[in-house]
C-alpha positions in Angstrom: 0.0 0.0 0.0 1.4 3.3 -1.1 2.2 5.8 1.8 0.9 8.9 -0.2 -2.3 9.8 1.4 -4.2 12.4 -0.3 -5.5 15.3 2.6 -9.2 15.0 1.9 -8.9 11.1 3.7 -7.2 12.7 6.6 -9.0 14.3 9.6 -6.1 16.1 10.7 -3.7 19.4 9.2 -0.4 19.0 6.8 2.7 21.1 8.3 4.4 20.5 5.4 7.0 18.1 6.3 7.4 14.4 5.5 5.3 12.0 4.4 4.7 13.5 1.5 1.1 13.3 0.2 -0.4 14.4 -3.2 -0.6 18.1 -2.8 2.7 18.3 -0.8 4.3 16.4 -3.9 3.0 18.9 -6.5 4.4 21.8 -4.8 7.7 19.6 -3.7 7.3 20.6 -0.4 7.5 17.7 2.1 4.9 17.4 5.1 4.8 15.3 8.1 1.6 14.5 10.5 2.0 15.6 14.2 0.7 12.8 16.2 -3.0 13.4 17.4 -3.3 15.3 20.4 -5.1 13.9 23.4 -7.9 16.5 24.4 -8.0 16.7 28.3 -11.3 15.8 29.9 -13.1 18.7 31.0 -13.2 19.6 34.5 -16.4 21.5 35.0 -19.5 19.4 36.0 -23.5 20.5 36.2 -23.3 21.9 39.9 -20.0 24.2 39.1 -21.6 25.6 36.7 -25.0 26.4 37.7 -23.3 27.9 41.5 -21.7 30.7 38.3 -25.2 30.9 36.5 -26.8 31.5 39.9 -23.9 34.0 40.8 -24.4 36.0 38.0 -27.8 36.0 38.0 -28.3 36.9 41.9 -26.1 40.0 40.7 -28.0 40.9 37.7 -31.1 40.8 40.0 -29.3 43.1 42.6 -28.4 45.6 39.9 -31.9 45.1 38.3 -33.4 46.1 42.2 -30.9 49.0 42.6 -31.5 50.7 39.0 -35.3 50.4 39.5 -35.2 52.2 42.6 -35.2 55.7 40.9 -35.7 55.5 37.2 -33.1 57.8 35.4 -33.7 60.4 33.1 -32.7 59.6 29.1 -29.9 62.0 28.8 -28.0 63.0 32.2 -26.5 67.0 31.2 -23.2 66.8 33.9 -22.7 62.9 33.6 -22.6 61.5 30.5 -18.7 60.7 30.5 -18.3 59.5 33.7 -21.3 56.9 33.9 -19.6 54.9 31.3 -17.6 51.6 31.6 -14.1 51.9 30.5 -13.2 48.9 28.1 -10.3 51.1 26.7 -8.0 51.8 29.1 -6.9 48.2 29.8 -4.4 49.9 32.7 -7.3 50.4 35.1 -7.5 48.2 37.8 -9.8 47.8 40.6 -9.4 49.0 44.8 -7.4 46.7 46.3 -9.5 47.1 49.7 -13.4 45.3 49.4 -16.6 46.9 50.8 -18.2 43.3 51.6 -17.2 43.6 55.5 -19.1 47.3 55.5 -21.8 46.4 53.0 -24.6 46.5 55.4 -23.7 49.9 57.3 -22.9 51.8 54.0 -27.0 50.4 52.4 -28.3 53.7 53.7 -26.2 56.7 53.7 -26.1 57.1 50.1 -29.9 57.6 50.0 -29.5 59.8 53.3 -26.9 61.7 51.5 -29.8 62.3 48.5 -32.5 62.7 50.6 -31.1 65.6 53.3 -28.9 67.2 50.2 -30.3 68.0 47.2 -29.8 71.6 46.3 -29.6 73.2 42.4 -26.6 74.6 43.0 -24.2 71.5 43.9 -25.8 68.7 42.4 -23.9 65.0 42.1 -23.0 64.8 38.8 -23.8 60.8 38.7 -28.0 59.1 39.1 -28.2 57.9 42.2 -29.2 54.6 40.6 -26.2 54.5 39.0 -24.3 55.3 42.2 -26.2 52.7 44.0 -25.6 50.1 41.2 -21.3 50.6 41.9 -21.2 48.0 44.4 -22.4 45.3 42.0 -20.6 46.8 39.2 -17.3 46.6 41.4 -17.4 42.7 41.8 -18.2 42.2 38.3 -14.7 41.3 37.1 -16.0 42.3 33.6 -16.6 45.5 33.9 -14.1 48.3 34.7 -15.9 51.5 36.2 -13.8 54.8 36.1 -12.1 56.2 38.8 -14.4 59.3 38.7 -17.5 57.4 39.6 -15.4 55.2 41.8 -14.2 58.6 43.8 -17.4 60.1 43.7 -18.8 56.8 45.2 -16.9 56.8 48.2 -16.9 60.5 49.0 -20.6 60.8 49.0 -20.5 57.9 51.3 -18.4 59.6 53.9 -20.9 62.8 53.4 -23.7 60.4 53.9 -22.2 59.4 57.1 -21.2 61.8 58.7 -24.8 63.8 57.8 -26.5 60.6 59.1 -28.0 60.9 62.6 -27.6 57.7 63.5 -24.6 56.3 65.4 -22.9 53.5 64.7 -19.5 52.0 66.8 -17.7 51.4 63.5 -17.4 54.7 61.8 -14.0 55.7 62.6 -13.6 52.1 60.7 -15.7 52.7 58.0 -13.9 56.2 57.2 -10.7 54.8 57.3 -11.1 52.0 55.2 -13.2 55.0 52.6 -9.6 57.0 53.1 -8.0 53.9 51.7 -9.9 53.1 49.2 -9.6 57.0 47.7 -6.2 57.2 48.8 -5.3 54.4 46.0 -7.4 55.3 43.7 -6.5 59.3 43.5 -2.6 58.5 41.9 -4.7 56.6 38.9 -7.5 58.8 38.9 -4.9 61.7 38.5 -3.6 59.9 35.4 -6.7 60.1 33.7 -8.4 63.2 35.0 -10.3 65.5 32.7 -11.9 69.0 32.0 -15.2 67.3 32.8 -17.9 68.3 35.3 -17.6 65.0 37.1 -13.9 65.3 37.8 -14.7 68.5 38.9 -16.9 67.5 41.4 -14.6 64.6 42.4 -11.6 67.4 42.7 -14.2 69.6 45.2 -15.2 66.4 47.1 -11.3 65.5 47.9 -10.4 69.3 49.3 -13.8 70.6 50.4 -13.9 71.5 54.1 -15.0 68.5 55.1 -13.3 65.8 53.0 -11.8 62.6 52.1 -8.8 64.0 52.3 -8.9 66.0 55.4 -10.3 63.3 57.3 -6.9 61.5 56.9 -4.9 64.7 57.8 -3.8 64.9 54.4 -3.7 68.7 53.8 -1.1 68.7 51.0 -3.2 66.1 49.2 -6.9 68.2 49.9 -4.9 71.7 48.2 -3.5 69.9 45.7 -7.0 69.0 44.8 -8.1 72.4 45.0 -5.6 72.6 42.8 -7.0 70.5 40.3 -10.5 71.4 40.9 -9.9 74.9 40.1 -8.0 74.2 36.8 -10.8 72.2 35.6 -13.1 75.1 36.6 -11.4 77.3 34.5 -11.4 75.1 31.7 -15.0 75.2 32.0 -16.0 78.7 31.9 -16.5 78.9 35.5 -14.1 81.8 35.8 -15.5 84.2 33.2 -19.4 83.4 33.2 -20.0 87.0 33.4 -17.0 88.4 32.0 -17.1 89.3 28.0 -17.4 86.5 26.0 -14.7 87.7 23.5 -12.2 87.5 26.1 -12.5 83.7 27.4 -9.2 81.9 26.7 -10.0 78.6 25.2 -12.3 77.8 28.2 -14.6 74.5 27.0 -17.6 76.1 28.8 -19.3 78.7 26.5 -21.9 81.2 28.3 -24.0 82.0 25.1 -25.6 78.7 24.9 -26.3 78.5 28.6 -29.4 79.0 30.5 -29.4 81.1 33.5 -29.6 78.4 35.4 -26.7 76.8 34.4 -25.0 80.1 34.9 -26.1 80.3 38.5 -25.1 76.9 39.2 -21.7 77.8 37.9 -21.6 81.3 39.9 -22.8 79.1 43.0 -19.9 77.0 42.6 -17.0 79.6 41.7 -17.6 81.2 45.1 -17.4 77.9 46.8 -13.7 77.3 45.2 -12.9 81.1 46.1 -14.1 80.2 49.8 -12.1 77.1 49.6 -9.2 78.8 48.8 -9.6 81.2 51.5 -9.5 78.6 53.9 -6.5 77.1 52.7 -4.7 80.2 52.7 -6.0 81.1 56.5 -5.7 77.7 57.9 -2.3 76.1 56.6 -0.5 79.0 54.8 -0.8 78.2 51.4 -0.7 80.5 48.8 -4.0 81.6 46.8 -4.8 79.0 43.7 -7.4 82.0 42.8 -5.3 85.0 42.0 -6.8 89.4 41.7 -8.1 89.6 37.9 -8.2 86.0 37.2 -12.2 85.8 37.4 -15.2 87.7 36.4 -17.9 85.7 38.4 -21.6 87.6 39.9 -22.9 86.8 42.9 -25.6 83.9 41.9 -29.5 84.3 42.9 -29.3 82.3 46.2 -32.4 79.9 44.7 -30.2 79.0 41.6 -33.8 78.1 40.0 -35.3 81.6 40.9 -38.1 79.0 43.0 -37.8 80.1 46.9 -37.9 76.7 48.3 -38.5 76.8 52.2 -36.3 73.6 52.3 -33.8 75.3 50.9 -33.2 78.3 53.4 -30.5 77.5 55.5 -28.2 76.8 52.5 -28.9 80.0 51.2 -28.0 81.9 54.5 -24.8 80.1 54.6 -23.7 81.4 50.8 -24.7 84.6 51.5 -23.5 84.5 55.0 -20.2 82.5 54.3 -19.4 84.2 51.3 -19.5 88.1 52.9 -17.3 86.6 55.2 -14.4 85.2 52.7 -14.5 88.9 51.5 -13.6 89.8 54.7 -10.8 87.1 54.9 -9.4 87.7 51.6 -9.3 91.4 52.4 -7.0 90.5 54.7 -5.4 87.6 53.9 -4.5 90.4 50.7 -3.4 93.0 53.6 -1.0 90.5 55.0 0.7 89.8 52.0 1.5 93.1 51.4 3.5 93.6 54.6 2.7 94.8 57.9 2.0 98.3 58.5 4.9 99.9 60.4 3.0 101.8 62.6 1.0 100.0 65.3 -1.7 102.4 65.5 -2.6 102.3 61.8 -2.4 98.6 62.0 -4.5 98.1 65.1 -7.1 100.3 63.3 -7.2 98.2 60.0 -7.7 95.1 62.3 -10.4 96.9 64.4 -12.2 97.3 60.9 -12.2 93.6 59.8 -13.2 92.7 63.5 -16.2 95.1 63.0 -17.3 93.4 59.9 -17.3 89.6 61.1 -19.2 91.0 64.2 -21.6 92.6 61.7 -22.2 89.7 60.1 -23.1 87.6 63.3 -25.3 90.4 64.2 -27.4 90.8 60.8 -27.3 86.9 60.2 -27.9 86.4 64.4 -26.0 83.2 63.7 -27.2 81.6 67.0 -31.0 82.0 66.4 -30.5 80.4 63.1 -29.0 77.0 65.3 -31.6 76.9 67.5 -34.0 77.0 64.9 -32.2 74.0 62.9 -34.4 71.3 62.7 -32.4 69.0 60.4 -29.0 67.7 60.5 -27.9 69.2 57.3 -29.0 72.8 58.3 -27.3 72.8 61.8 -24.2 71.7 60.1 -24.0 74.9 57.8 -25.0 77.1 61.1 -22.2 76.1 63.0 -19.8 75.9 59.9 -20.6 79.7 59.6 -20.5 80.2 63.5 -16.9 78.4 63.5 -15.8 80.2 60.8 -16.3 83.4 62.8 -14.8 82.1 65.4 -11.7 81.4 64.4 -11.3 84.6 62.6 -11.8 86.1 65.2 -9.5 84.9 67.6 -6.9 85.2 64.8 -7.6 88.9 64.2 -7.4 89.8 68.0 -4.1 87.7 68.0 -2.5 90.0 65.1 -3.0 93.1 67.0 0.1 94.7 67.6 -1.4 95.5 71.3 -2.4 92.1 72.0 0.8 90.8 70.9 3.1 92.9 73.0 1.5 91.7 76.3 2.4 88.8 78.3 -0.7 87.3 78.5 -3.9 86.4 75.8 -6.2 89.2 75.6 -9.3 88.0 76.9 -11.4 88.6 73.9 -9.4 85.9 71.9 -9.6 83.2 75.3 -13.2 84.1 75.5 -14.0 83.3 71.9 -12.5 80.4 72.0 -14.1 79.2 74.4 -17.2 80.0 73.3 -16.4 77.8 70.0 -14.8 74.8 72.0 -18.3 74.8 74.5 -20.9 75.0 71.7 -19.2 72.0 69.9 -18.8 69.9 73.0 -22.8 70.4 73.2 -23.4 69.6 69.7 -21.3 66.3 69.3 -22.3 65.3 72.7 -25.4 64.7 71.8 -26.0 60.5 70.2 -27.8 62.2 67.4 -24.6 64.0 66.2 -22.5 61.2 67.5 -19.8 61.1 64.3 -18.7 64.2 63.2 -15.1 63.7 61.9 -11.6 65.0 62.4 -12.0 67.8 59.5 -14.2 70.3 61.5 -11.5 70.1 64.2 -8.7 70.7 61.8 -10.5 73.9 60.2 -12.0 75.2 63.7 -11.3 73.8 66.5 -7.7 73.2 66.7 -7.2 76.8 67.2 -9.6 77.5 69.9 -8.2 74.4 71.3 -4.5 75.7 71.7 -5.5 79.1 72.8 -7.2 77.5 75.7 -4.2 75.0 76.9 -1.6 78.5 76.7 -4.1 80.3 78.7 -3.9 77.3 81.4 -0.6 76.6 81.2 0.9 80.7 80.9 -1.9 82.1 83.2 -2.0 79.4 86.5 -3.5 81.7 88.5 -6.7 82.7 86.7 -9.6 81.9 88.1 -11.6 79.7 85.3 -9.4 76.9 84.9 -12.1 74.6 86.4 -14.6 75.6 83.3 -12.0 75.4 80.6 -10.4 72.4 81.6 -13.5 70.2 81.4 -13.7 71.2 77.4 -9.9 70.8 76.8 -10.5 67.3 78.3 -13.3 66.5 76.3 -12.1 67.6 72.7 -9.2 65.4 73.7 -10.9 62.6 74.4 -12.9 63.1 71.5 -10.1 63.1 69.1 -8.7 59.9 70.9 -12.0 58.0 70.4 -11.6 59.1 66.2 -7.6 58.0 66.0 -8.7 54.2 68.0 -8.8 52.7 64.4 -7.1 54.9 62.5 -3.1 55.0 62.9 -3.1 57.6 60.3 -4.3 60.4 63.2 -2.3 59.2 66.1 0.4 62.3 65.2 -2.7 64.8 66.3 -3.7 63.0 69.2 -0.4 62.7 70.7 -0.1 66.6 70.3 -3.5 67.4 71.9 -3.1 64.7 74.9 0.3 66.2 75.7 -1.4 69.8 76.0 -4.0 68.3 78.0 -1.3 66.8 80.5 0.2 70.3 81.0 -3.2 71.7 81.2 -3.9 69.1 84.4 -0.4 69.3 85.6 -0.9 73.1 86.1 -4.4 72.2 88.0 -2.7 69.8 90.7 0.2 72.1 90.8 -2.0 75.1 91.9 -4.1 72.5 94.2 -0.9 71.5 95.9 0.4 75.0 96.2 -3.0 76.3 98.1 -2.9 72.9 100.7 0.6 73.7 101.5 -0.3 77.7 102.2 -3.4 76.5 104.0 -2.5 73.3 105.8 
């Protein structure tokens, strides 16, 4: 039998080498069968694979229940880009941390977050079906969601939070393992970010006042997303919505197509980066992001909408309210920078004049009738925001004095105010309802009143209200070390603040010692 097969009477492929068969021989190429390969058996049996159908079907029925909870509009104006699925960008991974372990105390606060916040002019960029379907969409190892949404996600969970009145044991837990999560996802995020109103909002969420990034004591990371939230801004128009439109310099965001709305919502949120700044510059030194000319930007009608919704009230006081007083701030942030009057009199007098307007502004607003007719969480958080901002610039106003600083001791005006500020937020946290409230308010407000209190102690023994203070140094102390007990990342501010405390108690059973020795 000849050993020249022809290819049609054999099952499996010629690679051209010997035997030779008919068509190998016509093009004198030689071909040679490899030896059949044995298939392995397949592994997978009936029950594996129904446990997968089962898996994926329980998730498409969880992501069918969390889409149907609010249907979304057809076309979403701010979110378009960032509610996609990236199957591009093959770099983008997924959080190394999981959200199983807090799964059942973050169900709520997102809704919380959407139910107590909902204003025209700072709205979430994302549905809130769409940010309630991320959980599945994050164990879906087929789908890659961006790190926008993914940033967004977890900072509106810490708002939520923090916002909700409940209490739960776990918190300090639950924001650290959020500060983790944002914390690796900000370096890839960064890598990708664009001029896009979702990345905007993502920028303001990291280096708001209260933020992701502040809660972790990261204050070079929360400016350096100012940073980026205010270059994006720019890029959008937000800068120059009422300045002439012949003058914008290749901003994206074009004011002739835009309603009024939309420029009210951009006016709204202009002033919020300009207060930011402030902040920032007032609080850790930094230099303005927002420099004199750079902007053209009206104030916005406080409604956005032009609808005076009752609801709404508080967070309209607060703009109007928090925004006279940035003026006042950058006035004199601006006066600093241009060097200290040389004559104390002069200088005293210009100080006298900003202290005059903050106190103005207490008095027209009467910032303490407005907290104690807060009904809501959300609107006795921006009361005491504008109270504590007061505060604190007021204490720092009566410390730049020339006459105040050339004395031995702290005026009393500056030890009174902060006290004031350290006794009204011992009442307010102490409270179960406002049991969580964050380390960010103390960084922006209370650290100061804090330290002003522990000098007066420690430099002025002898006066006689030691026994009041000391009680709300304690506290705030002991208030900071209940945050850092699960977070290792705020152990630095802890130790500072218990080692003022210390002194402030040494000084106590020093001056009782002292008295039972004179009167034994």
């Amino acid at each position: 039998m000849s050993t020249r097969l022809a290819l049609k009477n054999i099952s499996i492929r010629c690679n051209r080498v010997a035997p030779r068969c008919d068509k190998c021989e016509s093009i004198g190429a030689e071909c040679a069968y490899l030896p059949r390969k044995t298939r392995a058996k397949k592994q997978g049996d009936d029950i594996n694979e129904n446990g997968v159908l089962l898996d994926i079907l329980h998730r498409l029925k969880r992501l069918e229940e969390h889409c149907s909870l609010e249907k979304a509009p057809d076309i979403n104006e701010h979110g378009d880009s960032s509610m996609s699925f990236s199957s591009v960008d093959s770099d983008i991974s997924r959080p190394v941390s999981s959200d199983k372990s807090y799964a059942p105390a973050f169900s709520g606060v997102i809704g919380y977050y959407y139910e107590c916040y909902q204003f025209e002019g700072f709205k979430i960029p994302l549905e809130k079906s769409f940010l309630l379907s991320i959980p599945d969409l994050l164990e879906n190892p087929h789908i890659q969601l961006d790190y926008t949404s993914q940033i967004i996600y977890h900072t509106v969970r810490l708002q939520g939070i923090i916002l909700d009145p409940s209490s739960r044991e776990d918190d300090g837990g639950l924001v650290r393992h959020l500060y983790q999560t944002c914390l690796t996802l900000t370096d890839c995020w960064l890598d990708h970010i664009q001029n896009t109103p979702a990345d905007l909002f993502a920028a303001v969420l990291m280096a708001s006042e209260v933020s992701m990034a502040l809660e972790g004591c990261n204050s070079e990371l929360a400016w350096k997303m100012l940073g980026h939230a205010c270059t994006i801004a720019k890029a959008l128009g937000y800068f120059s919505v009422d300045g002439n439109p012949e003058e914008a310099d290749g901003t994206q965001g074009s004011t002739t197509d835009e309603t009024e709305i939309d420029k009210n919502r951009k006016r709204f949120e202009f002033w919020h980066l300009l207060r930011t700044d402030c902040l920032f510059r007032l609080s850790f030194g930094k230099p303005t992001l927002i420099s004199a000319g750079s902007w053209k930007v009206n104030f916005p009608d406080p409604t956005i909408n032009g609808v005076d919704d009752g609801s709404s009230r508080f967070i309209q006081i607060h703009f109007l309210a928090s925004m006279r007083l940035a003026l006042v701030v950058m006035k004199y942030l601006d006066w600093i920078d241009l060097g200290a009057d040389p004559d104390p009199v002069l200088h005293d007098a210009t100080v006298d004049s900003f202290l005059a307007e903050v106190q103005l502004i207490m008095s027209d607003w009467d910032t303490d009738e407005l907290l104690r007719m807060a009904k809501t969480q959300i609107d006795t958080w921006f009361c005491v925001d504008m109270i504590f901002s007061s505060y604190k610039f007021l204490i720092i106003l009566h410390q730049s004095k020339k006459l105040n600083q050339e004395r031995h001791r702290l005026p009393h005006q500056t030890v009174d105010t902060s006290r004031k500020s350290l006794q009204m937020f011992q009442s307010l946290l102490g409270s179960s309802l406002h049991a969580y409230w964050g380390i960010s308010l103390i960084l922006f407000h209370q650290l100061i009143p804090f330290f002003i209190l522990c000098l007066d102690i420690i430099g002025n023994p002898e006066r006689g209200n030691v026994d009041i203070d000391l009680p709300s140094v304690t506290w705030i102390s002991d208030y900071v070390e209940k945050i850092v007990e699960k977070r290792a990342e705020l152990r630095p501010v802890m130790i500072i603040m218990k080692v003022m405390m210390s002194a402030c108690h040494q000084v106590k059973t020093n001056r009782m010692a002292s008295t039972m020795k004179e009167n034994p």
